[in-house]
Backbone as ProteinMPNN parsed JSONL, in Angstrom:
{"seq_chain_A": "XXXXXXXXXXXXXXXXXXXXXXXXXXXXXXXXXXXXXXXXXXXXXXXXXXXXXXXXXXX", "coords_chain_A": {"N_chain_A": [[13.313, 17.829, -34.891], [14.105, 16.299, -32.734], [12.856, 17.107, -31.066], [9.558, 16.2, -31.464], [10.278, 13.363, -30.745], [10.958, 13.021, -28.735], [7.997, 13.677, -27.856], [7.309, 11.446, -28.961], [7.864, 9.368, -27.39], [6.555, 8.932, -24.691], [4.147, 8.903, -25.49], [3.481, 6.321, -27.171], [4.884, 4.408, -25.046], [2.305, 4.645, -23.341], [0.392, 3.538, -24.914], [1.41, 1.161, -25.908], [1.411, 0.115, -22.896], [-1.86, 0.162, -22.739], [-2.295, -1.724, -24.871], [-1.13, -3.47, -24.051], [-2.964, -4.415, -20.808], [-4.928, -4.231, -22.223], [-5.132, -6.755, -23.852], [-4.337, -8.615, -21.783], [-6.533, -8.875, -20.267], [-7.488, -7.138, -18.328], [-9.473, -4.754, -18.489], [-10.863, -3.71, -16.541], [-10.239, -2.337, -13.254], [-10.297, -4.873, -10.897], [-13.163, -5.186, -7.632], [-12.212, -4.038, -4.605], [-9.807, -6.169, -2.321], [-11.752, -7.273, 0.379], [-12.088, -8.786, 2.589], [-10.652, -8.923, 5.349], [-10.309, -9.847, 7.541], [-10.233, -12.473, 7.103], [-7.801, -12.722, 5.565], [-5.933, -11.692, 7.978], [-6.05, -13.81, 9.608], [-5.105, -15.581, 7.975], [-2.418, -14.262, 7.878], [-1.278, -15.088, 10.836], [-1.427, -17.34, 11.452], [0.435, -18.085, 9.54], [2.485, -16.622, 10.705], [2.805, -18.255, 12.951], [3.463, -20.778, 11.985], [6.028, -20.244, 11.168], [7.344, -19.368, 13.323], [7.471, -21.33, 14.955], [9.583, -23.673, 17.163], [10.945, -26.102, 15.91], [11.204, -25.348, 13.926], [12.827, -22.87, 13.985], [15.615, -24.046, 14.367], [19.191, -24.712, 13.89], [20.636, -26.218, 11.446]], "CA_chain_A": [[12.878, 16.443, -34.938], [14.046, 15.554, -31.761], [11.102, 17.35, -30.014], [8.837, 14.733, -31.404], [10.77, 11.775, -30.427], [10.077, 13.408, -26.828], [6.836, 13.716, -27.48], [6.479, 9.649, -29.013], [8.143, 8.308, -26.263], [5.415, 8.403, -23.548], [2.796, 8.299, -26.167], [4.442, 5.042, -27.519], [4.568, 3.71, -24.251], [1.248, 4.488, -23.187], [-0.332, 2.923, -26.25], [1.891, -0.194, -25.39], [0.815, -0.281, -22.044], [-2.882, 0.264, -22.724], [-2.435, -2.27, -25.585], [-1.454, -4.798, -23.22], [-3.699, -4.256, -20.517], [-6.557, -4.852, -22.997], [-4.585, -8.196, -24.366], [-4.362, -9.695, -20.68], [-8.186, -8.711, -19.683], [-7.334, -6.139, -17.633], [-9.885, -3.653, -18.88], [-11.174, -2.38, -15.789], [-9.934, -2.989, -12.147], [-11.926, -5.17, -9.859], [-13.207, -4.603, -6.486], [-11.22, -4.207, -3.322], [-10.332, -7.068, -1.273], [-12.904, -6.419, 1.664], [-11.897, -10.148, 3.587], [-9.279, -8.506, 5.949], [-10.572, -10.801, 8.874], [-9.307, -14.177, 6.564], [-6.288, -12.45, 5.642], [-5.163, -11.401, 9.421], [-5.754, -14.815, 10.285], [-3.779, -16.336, 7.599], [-0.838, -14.095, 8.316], [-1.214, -14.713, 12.573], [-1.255, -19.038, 11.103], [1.954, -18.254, 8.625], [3.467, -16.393, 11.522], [2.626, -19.436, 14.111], [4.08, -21.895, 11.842], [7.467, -20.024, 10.968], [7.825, -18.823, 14.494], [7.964, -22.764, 15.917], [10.899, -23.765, 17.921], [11.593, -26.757, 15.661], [11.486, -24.718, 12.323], [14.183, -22.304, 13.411], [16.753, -24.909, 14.19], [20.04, -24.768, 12.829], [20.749, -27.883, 11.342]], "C_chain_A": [[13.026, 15.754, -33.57], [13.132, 16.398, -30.192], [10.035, 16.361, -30.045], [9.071, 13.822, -31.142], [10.803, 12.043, -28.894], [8.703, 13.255, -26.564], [6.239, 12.161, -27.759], [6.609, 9.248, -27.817], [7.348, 8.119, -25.347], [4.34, 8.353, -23.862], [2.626, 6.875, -26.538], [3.891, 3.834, -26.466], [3.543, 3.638, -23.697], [0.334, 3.749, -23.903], [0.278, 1.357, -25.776], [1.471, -0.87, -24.146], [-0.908, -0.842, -22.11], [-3.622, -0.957, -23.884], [-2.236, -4.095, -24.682], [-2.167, -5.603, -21.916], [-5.166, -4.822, -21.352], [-6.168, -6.589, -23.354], [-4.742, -9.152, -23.226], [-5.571, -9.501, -19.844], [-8.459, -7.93, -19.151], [-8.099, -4.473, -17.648], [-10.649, -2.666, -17.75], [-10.879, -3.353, -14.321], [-10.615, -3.515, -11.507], [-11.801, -4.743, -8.522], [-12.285, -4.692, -5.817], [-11.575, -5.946, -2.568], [-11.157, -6.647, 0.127], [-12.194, -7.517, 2.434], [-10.942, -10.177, 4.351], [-9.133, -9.405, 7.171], [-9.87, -12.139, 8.542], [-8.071, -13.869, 6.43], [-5.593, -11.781, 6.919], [-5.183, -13.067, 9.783], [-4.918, -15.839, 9.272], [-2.725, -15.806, 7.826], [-0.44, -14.36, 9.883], [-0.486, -16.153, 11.808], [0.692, -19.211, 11.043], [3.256, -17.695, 9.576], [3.859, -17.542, 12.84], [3.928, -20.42, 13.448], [5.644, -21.249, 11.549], [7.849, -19.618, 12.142], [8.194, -19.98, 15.201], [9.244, -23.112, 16.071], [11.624, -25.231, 16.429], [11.776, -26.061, 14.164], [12.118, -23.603, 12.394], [15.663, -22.405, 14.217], [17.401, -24.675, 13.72], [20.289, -26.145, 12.558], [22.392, -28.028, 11.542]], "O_chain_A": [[12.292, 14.827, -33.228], [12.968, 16.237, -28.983], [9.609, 15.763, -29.057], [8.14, 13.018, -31.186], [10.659, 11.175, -28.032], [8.199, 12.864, -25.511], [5.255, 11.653, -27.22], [5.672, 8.804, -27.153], [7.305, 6.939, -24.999], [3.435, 7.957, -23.128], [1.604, 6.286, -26.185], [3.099, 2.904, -26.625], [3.375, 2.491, -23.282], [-0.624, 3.314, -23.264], [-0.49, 0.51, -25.321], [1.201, -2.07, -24.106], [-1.252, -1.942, -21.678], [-4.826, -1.2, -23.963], [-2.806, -5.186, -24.694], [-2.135, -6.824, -21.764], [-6.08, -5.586, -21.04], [-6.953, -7.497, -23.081], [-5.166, -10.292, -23.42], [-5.582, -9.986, -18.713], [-9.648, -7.611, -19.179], [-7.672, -3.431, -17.15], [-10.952, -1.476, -17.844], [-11.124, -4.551, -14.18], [-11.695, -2.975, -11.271], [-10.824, -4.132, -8.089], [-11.351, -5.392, -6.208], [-12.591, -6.607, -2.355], [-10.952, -5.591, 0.726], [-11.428, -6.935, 3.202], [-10.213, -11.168, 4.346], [-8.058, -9.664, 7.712], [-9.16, -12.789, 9.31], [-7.19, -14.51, 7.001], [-4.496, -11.286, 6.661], [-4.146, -13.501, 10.285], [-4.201, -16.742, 9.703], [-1.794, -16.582, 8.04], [0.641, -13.906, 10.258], [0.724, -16.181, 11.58], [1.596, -19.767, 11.666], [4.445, -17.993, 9.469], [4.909, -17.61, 13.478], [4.967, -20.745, 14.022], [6.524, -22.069, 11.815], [9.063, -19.415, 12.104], [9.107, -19.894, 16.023], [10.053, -22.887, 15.17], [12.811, -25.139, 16.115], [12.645, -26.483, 13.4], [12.258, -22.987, 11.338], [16.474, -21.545, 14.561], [17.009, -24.19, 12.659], [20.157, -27.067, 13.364], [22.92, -29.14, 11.53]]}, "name": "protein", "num_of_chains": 1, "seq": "XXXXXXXXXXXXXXXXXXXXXXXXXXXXXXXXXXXXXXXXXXXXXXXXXXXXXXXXXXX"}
Protein backbone atom coordinates (compact mmCIF):
# COMPACT_ATOMS: atom_id res chain seq x y z
CA UNK A 1 0.00 0.00 0.00
CA UNK A 2 2.62 2.25 0.56
CA UNK A 3 3.82 2.00 -3.10
CA UNK A 4 0.71 3.77 -4.12
CA UNK A 5 0.86 6.55 -1.73
CA UNK A 6 4.30 7.11 -3.71
CA UNK A 7 2.76 6.91 -6.65
CA UNK A 8 -0.45 9.60 -5.46
CA UNK A 9 1.79 11.96 -4.20
CA UNK A 10 3.10 13.62 -7.42
CA UNK A 11 -0.02 12.67 -9.18
CA UNK A 12 -2.02 14.53 -6.41
CA UNK A 13 0.11 17.33 -6.71
CA UNK A 14 0.16 17.63 -10.27
CA UNK A 15 -3.61 17.56 -10.55
CA UNK A 16 -3.53 20.38 -7.81
CA UNK A 17 -1.20 22.31 -9.60
CA UNK A 18 -2.82 21.95 -13.02
CA UNK A 19 -6.15 22.56 -11.19
CA UNK A 20 -5.00 25.81 -10.14
CA UNK A 21 -3.33 27.02 -13.03
CA UNK A 22 -6.64 26.60 -14.91
CA UNK A 23 -8.57 28.48 -11.81
CA UNK A 24 -6.15 31.63 -12.07
CA UNK A 25 -6.23 31.78 -16.14
CA UNK A 26 -3.09 30.56 -16.57
CA UNK A 27 -3.89 28.12 -19.34
CA UNK A 28 -1.24 28.80 -21.65
CA UNK A 29 1.91 31.05 -21.21
CA UNK A 30 2.11 34.32 -23.00
CA UNK A 31 4.68 35.74 -25.16
CA UNK A 32 8.15 36.80 -24.20
CA UNK A 33 8.86 40.18 -23.07
CA UNK A 34 10.65 41.46 -26.35
CA UNK A 35 10.90 45.49 -24.83
CA UNK A 36 14.50 45.01 -23.44
CA UNK A 37 15.41 48.62 -24.70
CA UNK A 38 12.44 50.13 -22.01
CA UNK A 39 13.53 47.82 -19.47
CA UNK A 40 17.50 48.75 -19.64
CA UNK A 41 16.46 52.16 -19.44
CA UNK A 42 14.27 51.82 -16.52
CA UNK A 43 16.90 49.93 -14.60
CA UNK A 44 19.98 52.70 -15.81
CA UNK A 45 16.81 55.61 -14.26
CA UNK A 46 16.26 53.27 -10.91
CA UNK A 47 20.01 53.01 -10.73
CA UNK A 48 20.47 57.03 -11.28
CA UNK A 49 18.01 57.76 -8.69
CA UNK A 50 19.33 55.30 -5.86
CA UNK A 51 22.89 56.07 -6.72
CA UNK A 52 22.33 60.13 -5.83
CA UNK A 53 24.55 61.65 -3.31
CA UNK A 54 21.60 62.93 -1.27
CA UNK A 55 19.74 59.49 -1.13
CA UNK A 56 22.67 57.68 0.42
CA UNK A 57 23.04 59.97 3.36
CA UNK A 58 23.14 58.74 6.70
CA UNK A 59 20.77 60.53 8.60
Amino acid sequence: MSAVLWLLTPLSAGIAASAWAWGTGRRSPGPPDLDTWEDLDRYERLRTVLGAEEHCEAA
